[in-house]
N, C-alpha and C positions, 0 to 999 in steps of 0.2 A: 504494500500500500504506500502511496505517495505522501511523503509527510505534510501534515496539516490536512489531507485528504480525513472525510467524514466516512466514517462507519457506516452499514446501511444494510438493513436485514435485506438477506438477500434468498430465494430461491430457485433450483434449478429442476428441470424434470429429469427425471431416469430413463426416462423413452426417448426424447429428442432433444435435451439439452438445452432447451430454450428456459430461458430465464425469465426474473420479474424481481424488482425492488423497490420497496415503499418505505413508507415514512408514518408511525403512530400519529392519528388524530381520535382517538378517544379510548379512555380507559376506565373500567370498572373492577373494583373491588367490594361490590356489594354481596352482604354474607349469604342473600338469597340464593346466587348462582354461584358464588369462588367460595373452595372448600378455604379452612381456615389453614393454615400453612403454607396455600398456594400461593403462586404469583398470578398478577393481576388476568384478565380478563382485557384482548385491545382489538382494535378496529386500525386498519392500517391503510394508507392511499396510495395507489403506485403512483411510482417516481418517474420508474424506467423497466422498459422489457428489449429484450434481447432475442432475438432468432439462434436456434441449435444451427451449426457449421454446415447440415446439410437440409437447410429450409425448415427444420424445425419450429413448429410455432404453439404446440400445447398452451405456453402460459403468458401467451403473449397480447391474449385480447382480457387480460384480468384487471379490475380496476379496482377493486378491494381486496383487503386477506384481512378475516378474522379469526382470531386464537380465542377458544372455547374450551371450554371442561379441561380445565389444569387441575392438576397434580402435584405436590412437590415445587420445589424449586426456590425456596426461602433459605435465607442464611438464619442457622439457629445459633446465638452466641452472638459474639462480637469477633472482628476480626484482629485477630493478635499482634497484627504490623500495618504501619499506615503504608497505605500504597498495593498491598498486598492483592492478590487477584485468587479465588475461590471459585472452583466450579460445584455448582448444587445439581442435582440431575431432577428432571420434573419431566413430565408429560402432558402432552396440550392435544387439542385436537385444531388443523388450519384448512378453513372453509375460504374456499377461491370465489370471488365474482366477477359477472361479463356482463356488458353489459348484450342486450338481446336484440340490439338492434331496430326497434321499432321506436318510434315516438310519443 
């Protein structure tokens, strides 16, 4: 990554390689639907999609991705060193949107 370059969820297909990257615009942690330990609950906006090297386009008409029914994925404690970087393992479920083409 390029420095000062931004971070940026990113996803890729396993069938055609085609890509898609967005950027969180809304978040919930409401205890109705996020189990209590979990991480949040987000609604994301793509940024940018990208074609698989041979035309591949699975994920390329997506205009949302939401992350649903987590799991896991909470830091328990505090972290021991300032700076320091923890990976927590969680499980999410991620819903694609397209738009359908009509008006």
């Amino acid at each position: 990554m390029e420095t000062g370059a931004l971070a940026r969820a990113t996803w890729q297909s396993s069938l055609d390689t085609s890509a898609v990257w967005a950027k969180k615009v809304k978040e919930s942690s409401d205890p109705a639907y996020v189990a209590a330990g979990a991480i949040p609950w987000f609604l994301l906006q793509t940024t940018g999609v990208r074609s698989g090297p041979t035309g591949g386009a699975s994920l390329t008409q997506t205009t949302y991705i939401q992350r649903v029914n987590t799991t896991g994925g909470t830091l328990s404690g505090a972290c021991s060193e300032a700076g320091s970087i923890q990976f927590v393992p969680y499980t999410a479920e991620y819903v694609f949107y397209q738009t359908n083409g009509s008006h």
